[in-house]
N, C-alpha and C positions, 0 to 999 in steps of 0.2 A: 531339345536337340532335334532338330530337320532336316532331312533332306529332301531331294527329289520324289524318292518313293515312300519313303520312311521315316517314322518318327519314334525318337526312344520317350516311352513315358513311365513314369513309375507305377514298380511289381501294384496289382489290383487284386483283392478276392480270387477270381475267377483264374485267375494265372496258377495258383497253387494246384489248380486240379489237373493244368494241362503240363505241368512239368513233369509226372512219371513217364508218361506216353513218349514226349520228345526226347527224355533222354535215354531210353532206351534203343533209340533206334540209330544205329551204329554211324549210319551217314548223316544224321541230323548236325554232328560237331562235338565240341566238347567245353563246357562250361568250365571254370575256375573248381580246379577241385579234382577234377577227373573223376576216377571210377569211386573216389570217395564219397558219392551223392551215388552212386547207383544203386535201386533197389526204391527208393523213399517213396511213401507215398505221400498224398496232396500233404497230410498232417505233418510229417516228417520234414519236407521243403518247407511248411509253414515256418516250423522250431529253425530249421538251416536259414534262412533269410532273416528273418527276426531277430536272429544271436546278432547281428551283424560283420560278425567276420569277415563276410564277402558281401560286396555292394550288388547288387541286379537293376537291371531296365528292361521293362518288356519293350520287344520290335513292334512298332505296327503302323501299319500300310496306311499309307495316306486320300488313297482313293476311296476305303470305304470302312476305315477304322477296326478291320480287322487283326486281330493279335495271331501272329505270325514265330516269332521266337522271343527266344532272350540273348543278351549281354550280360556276363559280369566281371567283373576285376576287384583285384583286393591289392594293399601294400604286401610289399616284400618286404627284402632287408634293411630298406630306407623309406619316407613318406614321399619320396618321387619316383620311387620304381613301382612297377605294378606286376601281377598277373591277370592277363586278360581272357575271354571266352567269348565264344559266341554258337549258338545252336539255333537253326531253322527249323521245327519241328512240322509245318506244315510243307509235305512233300510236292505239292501245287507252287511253290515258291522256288522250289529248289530250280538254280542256274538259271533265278531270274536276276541277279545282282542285287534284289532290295536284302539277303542276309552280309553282302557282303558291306551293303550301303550301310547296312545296322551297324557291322561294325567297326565301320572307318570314320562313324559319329562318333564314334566311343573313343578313337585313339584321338580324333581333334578336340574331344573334351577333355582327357588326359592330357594333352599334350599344352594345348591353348589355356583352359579352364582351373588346372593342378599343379600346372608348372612339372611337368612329367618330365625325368630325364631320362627313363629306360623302359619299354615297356616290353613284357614276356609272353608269347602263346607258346600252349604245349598245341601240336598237330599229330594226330592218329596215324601212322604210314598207311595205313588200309583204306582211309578215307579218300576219293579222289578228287574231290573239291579241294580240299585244306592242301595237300599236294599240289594241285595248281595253283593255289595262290601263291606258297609258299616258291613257285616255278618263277612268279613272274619276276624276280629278285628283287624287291622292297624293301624287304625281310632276311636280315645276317642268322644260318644257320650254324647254333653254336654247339649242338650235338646230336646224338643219335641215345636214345634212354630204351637199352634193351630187353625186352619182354614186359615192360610199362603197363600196359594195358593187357587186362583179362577180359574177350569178348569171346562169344560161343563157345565157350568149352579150352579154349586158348589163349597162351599169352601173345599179344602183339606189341610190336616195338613202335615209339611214338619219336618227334623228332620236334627239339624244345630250340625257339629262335626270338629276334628280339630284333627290338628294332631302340637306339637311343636319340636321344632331342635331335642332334647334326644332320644324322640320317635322314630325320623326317622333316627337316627345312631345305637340304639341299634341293629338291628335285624344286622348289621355290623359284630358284635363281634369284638368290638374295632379296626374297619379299620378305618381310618377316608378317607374320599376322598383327593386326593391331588388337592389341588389347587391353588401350589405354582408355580412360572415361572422359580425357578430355582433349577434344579437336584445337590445334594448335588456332587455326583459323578465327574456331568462335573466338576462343579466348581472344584475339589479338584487335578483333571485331567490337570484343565486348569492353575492351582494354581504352581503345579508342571513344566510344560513347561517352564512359565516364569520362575519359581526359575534357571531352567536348563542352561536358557538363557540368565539369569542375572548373573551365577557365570561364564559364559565365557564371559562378554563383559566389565565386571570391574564394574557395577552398583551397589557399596554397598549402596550409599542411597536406589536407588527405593528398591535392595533386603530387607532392616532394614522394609520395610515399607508395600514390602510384606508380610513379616515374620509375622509382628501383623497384618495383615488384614485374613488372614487363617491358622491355623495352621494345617494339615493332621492328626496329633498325637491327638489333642482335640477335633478335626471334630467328631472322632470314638468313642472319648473316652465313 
């Protein structure tokens, strides 16, 4: 999974160690799980990814391969809903849009990839990133989860929204992504060849057989 800036590739060694730092720091975001991961060290995220519960990708930057955050999501109540996350731990990144580019890979691979029909973020209200995105209206806010979160000494309320398949094709204008393995074209191309090759070698079965397996004229029709 690619973007512009960013590419998710899968959790490495080296990422266990930088997950305590990132998720402690209240503006970094919030992973799949919430404050239920808070505290872990590298060993402890090692045991939490490993269970597989919840899937991860590390973010990182394309221009010079540096690992920047994480993704994760897990099933819900069904194998096409999810919860999703994401955390920028490297503050040099922050409100550059490669966290956000990280994780609009993640909903096109959910969505295109898994056959996704609903996906979940939980957003921190104190966080003012996640507020703005949550501003730009992309995202159907379906509640307010009060005193959610315990940060410094305090509970904070968090604000849980989702977005389902319709949602995230409309803004499309009835494109749908292809995510077929086979081009009507070749096929019809390739369709062709052999007819070509069957009316010079005397094949009228395989040709009869061709014939109803593609037909060029109804392909278009």
């Amino acid at each position: 999974m690619e973007g512009m800036l960013v590419r998710l590739r899968p959790v490495s060694e080296d990422d266990y160690g930088r997950l305590p730092t990132w998720t402690r720091h209240s503006a970094a975001g919030v992973l799949v799980g919430g404050g239920q991961s808070d505290g872990l060290d590298a060993a402890g995220w090692r045991s939490a990814i490993e269970s597989g519960h919840t899937e991860y990708a590390a973010i990182e930057t394309r221009i010079d391969g540096e690992t920047i955050g994480m993704v994760s999501w897990r099933p819900l109540a069904h194998d096409r809903s999810f919860a999703v996350g994401a955390v920028v731990g490297d503050d040099q990144w922050w409100d550059s849009g490669a966290g956000l580019e990280g994780a609009l890979l993640l909903v096109d691979h959910l969505f295109q990839r898994e056959r996704a029909h609903r996906l979940e973020l939980l957003a921190a209200c104190y966080n003012r990133r996640s507020v703005a995105f949550l501003a730009k209206g992309d995202l159907v806010v379906d509640g307010v989860l009060r005193d959610y979160l315990y940060v410094d000494g305090g509970y904070h309320d968090a604000v849980i929204c989702s977005m389902n398949r319709e949602e995230y094709l409309a803004p499309l204008d009835g494109y749908l992504p292809s995510l077929r393995l086979i081009c009507d074209a070749d096929a019809d191309a390739a369709a062709g060849t052999l007819r070509r090759y069957l009316a010079g070698s005397g094949g009228d079965h395989l040709r009869g057989v061709l014939s109803d397996w593609r037909m060029p004229e109804a392909a278009h029709a």
